[in-house]
C-alpha positions in Angstrom: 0.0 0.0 0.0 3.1 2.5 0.9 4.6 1.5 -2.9 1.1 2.4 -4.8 0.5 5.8 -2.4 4.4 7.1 -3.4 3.7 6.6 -6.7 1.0 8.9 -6.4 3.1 11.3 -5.2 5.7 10.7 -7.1 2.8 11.5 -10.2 1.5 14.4 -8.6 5.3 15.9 -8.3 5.9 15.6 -11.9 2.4 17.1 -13.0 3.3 19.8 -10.6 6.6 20.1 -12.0 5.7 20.2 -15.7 2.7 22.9 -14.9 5.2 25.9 -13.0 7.9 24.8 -15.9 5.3 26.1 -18.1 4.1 28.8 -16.9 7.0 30.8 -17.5 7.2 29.7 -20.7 3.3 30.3 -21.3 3.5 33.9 -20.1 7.1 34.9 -22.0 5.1 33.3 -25.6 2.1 35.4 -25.1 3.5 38.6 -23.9 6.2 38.7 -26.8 5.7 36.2 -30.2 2.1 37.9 -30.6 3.3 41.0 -30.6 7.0 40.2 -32.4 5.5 37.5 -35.2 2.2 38.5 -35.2 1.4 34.7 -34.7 -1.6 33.3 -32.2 -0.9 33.1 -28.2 -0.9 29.3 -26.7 -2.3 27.3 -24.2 -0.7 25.9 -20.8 -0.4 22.5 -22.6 0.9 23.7 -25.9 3.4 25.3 -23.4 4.1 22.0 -21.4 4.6 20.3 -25.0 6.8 23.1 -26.1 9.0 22.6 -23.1 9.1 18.7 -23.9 10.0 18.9 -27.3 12.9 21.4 -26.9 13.8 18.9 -24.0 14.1 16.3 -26.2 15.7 18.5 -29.6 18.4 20.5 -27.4 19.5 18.1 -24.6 22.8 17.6 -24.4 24.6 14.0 -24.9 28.3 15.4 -23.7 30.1 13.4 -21.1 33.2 15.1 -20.0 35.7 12.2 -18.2 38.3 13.6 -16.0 41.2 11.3 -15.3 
């Protein structure tokens, strides 16, 4: 029962997480691109995607060994 009720918080950390990572990005989108580009503001989940795909496009592979 302790195993299933950490998961659950484990889930509910990593919702949490992924919503105030967002929001940020959410806010910075709509105050400038509109305005900039003249292109349509987004959502908190197009923001949550955004900040998923440039996870996945711009993290870095580098492993620095020092002897």
């Amino acid at each position: 029962m302790k195993a299933l009720e950490a998961l659950f918080i484990v889930i509910g950390l990593l919702i949490l997480s992924a919503i105030l990572l967002a929001i940020p990005t959410m806010l910075l989108w709509n105050w400038l691109l509109p305005h900039i580009f003249n292109i349509p503001g987004i959502t908190l989940y197009e923001a949550i995607g955004i900040n998923i795909l440039s996870g996945i496009l711009f993290k870095s592979n580098v492993n620095i060994k020092k002897d």
